[in-house]
C-alpha positions in Angstrom: 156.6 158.8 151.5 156.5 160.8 148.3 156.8 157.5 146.1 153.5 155.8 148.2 151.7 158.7 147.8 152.2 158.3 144.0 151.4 154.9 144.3 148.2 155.4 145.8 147.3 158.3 143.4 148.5 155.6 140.5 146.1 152.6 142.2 143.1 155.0 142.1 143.5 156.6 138.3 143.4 152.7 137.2 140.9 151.5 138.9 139.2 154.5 137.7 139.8 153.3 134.1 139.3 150.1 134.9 135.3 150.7 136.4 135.0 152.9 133.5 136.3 150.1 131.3 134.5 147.3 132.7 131.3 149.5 132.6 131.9 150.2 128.9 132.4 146.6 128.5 129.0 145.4 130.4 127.1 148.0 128.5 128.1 146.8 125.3 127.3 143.0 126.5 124.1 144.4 127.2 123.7 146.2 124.2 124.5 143.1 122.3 121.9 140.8 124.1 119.2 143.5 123.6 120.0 143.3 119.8 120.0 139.5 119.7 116.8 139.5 121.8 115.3 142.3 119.1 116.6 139.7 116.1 114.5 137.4 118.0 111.4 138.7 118.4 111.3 139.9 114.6 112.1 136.1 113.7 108.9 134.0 113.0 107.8 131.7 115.8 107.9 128.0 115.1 104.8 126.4 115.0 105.5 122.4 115.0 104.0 119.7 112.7 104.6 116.4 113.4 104.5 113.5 110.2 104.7 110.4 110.8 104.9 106.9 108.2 107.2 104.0 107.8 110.3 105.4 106.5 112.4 102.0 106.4 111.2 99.7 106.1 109.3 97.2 103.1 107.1 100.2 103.2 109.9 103.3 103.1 108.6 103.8 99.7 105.2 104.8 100.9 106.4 107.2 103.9 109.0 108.6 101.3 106.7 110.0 98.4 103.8 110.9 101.4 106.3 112.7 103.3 107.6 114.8 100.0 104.0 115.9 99.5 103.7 117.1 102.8 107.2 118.6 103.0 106.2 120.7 99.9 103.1 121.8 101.5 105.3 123.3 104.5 107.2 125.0 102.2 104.5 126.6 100.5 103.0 127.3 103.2 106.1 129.3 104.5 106.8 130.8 101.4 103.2 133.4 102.0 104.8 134.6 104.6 102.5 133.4 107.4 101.0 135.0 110.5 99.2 134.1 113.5 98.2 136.6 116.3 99.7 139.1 114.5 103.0 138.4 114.3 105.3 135.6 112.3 105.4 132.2 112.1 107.5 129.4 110.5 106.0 125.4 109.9 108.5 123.3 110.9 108.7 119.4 110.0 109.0 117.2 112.9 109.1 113.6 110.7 108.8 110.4 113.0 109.2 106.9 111.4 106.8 104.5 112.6 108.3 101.3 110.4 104.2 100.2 109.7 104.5 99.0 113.4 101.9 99.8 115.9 104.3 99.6 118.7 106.7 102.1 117.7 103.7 103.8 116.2 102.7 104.8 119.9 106.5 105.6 120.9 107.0 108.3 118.2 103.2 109.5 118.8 104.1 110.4 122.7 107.5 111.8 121.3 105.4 114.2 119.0 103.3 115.0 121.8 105.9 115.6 124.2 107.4 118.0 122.3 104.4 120.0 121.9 103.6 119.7 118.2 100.8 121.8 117.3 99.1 118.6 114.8 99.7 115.8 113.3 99.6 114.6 109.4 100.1 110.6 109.7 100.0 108.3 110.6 100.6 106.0 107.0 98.7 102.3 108.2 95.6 102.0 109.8 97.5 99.1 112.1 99.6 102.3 113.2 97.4 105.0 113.1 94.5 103.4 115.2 96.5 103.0 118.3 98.2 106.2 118.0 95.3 108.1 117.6 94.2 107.4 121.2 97.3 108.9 122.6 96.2 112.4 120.1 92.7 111.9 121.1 93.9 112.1 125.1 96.3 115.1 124.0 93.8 116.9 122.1 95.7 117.0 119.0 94.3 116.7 115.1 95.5 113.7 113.0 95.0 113.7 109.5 96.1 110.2 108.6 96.4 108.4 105.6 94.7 105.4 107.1 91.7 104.2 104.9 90.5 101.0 107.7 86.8 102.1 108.9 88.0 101.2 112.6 90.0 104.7 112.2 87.5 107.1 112.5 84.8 104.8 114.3 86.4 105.2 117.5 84.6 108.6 117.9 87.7 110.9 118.7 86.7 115.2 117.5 90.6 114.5 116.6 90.6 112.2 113.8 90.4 112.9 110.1 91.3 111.3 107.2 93.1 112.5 103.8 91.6 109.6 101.8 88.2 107.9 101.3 87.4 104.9 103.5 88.1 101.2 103.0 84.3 101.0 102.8 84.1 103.1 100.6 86.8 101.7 98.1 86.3 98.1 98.9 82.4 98.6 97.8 82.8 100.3 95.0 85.7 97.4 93.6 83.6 94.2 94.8 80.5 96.1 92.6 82.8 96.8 89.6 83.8 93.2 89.7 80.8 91.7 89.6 78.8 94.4 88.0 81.6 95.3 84.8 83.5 92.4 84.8 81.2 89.9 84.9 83.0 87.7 87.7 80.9 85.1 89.9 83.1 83.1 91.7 85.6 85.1 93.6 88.6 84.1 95.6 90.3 86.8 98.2 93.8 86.9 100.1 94.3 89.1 102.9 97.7 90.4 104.9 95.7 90.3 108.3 96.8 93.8 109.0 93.8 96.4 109.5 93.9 97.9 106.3 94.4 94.4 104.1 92.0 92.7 106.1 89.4 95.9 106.1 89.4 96.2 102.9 88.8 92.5 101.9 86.0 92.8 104.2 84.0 95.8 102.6 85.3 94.1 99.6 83.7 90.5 100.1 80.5 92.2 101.7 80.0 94.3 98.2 80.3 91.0 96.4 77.8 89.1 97.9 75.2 92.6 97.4 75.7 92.4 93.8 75.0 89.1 93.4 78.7 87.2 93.0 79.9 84.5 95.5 83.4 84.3 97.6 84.1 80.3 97.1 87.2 80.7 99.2 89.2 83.0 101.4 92.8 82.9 102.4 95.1 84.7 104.5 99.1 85.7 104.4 101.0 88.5 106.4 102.8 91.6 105.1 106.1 90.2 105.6 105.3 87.0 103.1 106.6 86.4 99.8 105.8 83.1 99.0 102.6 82.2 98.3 102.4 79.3 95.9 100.9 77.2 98.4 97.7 79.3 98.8 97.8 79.9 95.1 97.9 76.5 94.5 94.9 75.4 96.7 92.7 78.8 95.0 94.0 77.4 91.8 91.8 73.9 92.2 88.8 76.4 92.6 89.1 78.0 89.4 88.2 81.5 90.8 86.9 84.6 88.5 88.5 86.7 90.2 91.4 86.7 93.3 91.1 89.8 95.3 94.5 90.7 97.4 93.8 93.1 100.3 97.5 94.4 101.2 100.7 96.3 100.1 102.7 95.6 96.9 105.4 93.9 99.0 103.1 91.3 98.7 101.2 91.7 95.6 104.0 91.8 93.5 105.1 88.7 93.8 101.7 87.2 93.8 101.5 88.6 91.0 104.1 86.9 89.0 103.9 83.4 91.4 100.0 83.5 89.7 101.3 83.4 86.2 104.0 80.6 87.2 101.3 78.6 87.9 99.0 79.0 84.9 96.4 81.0 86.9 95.1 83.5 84.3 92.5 84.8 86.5 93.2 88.9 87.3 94.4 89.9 90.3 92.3 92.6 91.8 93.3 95.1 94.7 93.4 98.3 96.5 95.6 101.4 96.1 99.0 99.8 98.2 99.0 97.9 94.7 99.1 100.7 92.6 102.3 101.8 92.6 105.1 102.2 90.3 107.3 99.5 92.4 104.5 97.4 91.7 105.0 97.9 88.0 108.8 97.3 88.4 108.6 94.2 91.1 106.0 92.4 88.9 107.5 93.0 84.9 105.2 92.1 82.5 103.4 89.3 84.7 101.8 93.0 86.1 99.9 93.1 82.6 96.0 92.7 83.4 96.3 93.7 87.3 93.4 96.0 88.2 93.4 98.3 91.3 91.6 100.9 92.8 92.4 104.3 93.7 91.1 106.8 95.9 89.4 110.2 94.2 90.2 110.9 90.5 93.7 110.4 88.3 96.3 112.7 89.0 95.4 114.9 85.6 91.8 115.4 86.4 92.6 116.4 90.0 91.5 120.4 90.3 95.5 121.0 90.6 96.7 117.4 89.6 98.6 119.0 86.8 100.4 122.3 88.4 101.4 119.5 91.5 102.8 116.8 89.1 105.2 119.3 87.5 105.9 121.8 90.9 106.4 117.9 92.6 109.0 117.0 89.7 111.2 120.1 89.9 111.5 119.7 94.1 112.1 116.0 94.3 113.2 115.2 90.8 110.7 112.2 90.3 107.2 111.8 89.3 104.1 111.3 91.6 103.6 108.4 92.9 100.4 107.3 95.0 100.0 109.1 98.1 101.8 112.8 98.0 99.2 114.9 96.8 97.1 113.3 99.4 99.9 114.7 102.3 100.0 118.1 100.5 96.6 118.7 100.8 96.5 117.4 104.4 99.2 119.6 105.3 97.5 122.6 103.5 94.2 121.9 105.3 95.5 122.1 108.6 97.3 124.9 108.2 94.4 127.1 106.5 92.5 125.7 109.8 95.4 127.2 111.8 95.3 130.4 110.1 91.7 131.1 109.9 91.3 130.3 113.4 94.5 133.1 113.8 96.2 130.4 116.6 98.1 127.2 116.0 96.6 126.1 119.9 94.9 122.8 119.2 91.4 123.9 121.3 91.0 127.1 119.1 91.6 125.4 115.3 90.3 122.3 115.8 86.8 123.6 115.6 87.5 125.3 112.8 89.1 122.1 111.2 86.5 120.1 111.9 84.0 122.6 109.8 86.1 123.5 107.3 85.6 123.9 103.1 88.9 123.7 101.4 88.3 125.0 98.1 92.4 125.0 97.2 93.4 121.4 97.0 95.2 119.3 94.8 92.8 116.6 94.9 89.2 117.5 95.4 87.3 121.1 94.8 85.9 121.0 97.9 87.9 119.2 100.9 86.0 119.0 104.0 84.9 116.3 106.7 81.9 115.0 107.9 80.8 114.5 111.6 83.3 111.6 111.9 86.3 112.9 110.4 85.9 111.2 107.1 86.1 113.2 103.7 82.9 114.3 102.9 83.2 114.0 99.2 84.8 110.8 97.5 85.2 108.7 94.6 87.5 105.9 93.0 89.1 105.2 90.3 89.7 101.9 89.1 93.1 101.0 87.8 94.7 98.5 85.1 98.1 97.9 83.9 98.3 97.4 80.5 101.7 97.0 78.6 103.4 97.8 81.8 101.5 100.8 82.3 98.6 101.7 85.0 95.7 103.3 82.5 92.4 104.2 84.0 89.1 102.4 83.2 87.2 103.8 85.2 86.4 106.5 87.9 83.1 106.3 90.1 81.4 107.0 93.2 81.3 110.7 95.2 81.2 114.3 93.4 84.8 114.3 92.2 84.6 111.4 90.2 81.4 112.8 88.7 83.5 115.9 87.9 86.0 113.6 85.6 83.0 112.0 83.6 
């Protein structure tokens, strides 16, 4: 009797201790969650950005230099500490690759928009950016592509901008040069047949015939062709001034160096998916005498074209190429949109977007857009390699070429 009643008095003191125990245990659980959920709401809030170009690819070379631009942009960005609504934020990456195909183009755009990015810097091509700016358009989300194919920001969409002058812009300006300052009469043009090779041989051929000159023949390819001797052959017989290639440098390269095989010592004449430094090392020295133009001014007469090439060397460890300061100051204009509109929602910066005067770019003193989305200021620069090396001749057209004169 004795012993149960000790028993009884030894099942209540521990269960005692054990409610005591298990208390002390869920408060400090507790405690532990409300510190974690206080570390939480002192870290930024992540504010999505979703980049999109051909990362493998023929074209992987592209996507990776226009993706370093914009990844340095983001980090920059971060590094002033940003705010919106008052509190902390973060820009975080979301890179899609697209492979330059228009399919997948559309895949990775409803992936972006599925998971809720706040805007979009891409896509590379017009062929991919074109489709995939229907889907932004329906999810009210900017696009500042790379795409240079008048198509692009024809279509009418508020969401569509552009981070370089247009195809007719560039293809004008080059079918006037050739005429105009090289003195060519009869010319000859190749196209890829993808929006922004065949776009630009348009504006291209339409410029020609303006200034007085004559396209005597016109032939087409694809971008996946490397053999062309066939076409060359058959332009050959028409002894052309000039041959015009609208396309990348997967294809212009070995043009390039199938022309001199052949004895044509005409110049080959393109846009700025030629002037590239794998053009330079695909072609050799059948590269010398190749002319290309270039959206807005040479990378040492940019506003910042100097600080970038140097702050772009010690990130990534190689030199601007083509397109990166292009995705920096993309990235840096929709973010100053974000921040002066004091929201990352779509509805509530894209006004401010759409109106907007950029005066710290890499590339232009003053970036803003017109009513369609296109840049409001632009200029070219026209391009030739001599003794293996791309030197300027020329730069013309728009505020920021008269800026370089």
């Amino acid at each position: 009797m004795q012993a149960s009643k000790l028993t009884a008095v030894s099942l209540t003191v521990a269960l005692a201790l054990a409610v005591t125990a298990c208390g002390k245990k869920d408060d400090t659980a507790a405690g532990q969650a409300g510190a974690s959920a206080a570390s939480a709401d002192n870290s930024p809030a992540v504010v999505k950005l979703g980049f999109v170009a051909p990362l493998t690819g023929p074209q992987a070379h592209y996507g990776a230099e226009y993706k370093n631009g914009v990844t340095l942009a983001v980090e920059d960005a971060n590094a002033a500490h940003p705010t919106l609504g008052g509190k902390p934020v973060k820009f975080e990456l979301e890179p899609m690759d697209d492979q330059a195909d228009p399919k997948t183009a559309t895949e990775v755009a409803q992936k972006l928009i599925d998971d809720k990015v706040s805007g979009v810097i891409g896509h590379f091509n017009s062929g991919t950016s074109i489709p995939a700016s229907k889907l932004y358009s329906d999810a009210g989300i900017p696009q500042i592509a790379m795409a240079t194919a008048p198509a692009f920001t024809a279509q009418g969409f508020k969401t569509t901008f552009r981070s370089m002058t247009s195809d007719t812009q560039q293809g004008s300006v080059m079918g006037n040069y050739v005429v105009k300052k090289l003195g060519a009469k009869n010319i000859a043009i190749i196209d890829d047949r993808t929006a922004y090779g065949q776009g630009l041989a348009d504006e291209f051929a339409k410029a020609v015939e303006a200034a007085g000159g004559k396209v005597i023949k016109r032939e087409y390819t694809t971008d996946k062709a490397t053999d062309f001797a066939a076409i060359l052959t058959a332009l050959k017989g028409q002894h052309p001034d000039v041959i015009y290639y609208g396309g990348a440098d997967a294809q212009s390269a070995p043009m390039v160096k199938q022309m001199k095989r052949l004895g044509i010592s005409t110049p080959l004449v393109s846009g700025e998916m030629t002037k590239t430094p794998d053009f330079l090392k695909v072609a050799g020295k059948d590269a010398d005498g190749t002319l290309a133009s270039l959206a807005g001014l040479p990378l040492d007469q940019m506003p910042k074209g100097k600080d970038y090439a140097s702050r772009y060397k010690a990130r990534f460890s190689e030199d601007v190429a083509t397109y990166s300061p292009y995705g920096y100051d993309a990235t840096r204009v929709l973010i100053a949109a974000m921040l002066k509109a004091d929201s990352s929602d779509p509805a509530k910066y894209l006004p401010v977007l759409a109106g907007i005067d950029y005066t710290d770019a890499v590339t232009t003193p003053h970036l803003g857009y017109d009513g369609k989305g296109d840049l409001k200021i632009g200029g070219i620069t026209v391009y030739k390699v001599v003794d293996g090396k791309w030197t300027v001749l020329e730069s013309v057209g728009g505020a920021t070429a008269s800026a370089a004169q």
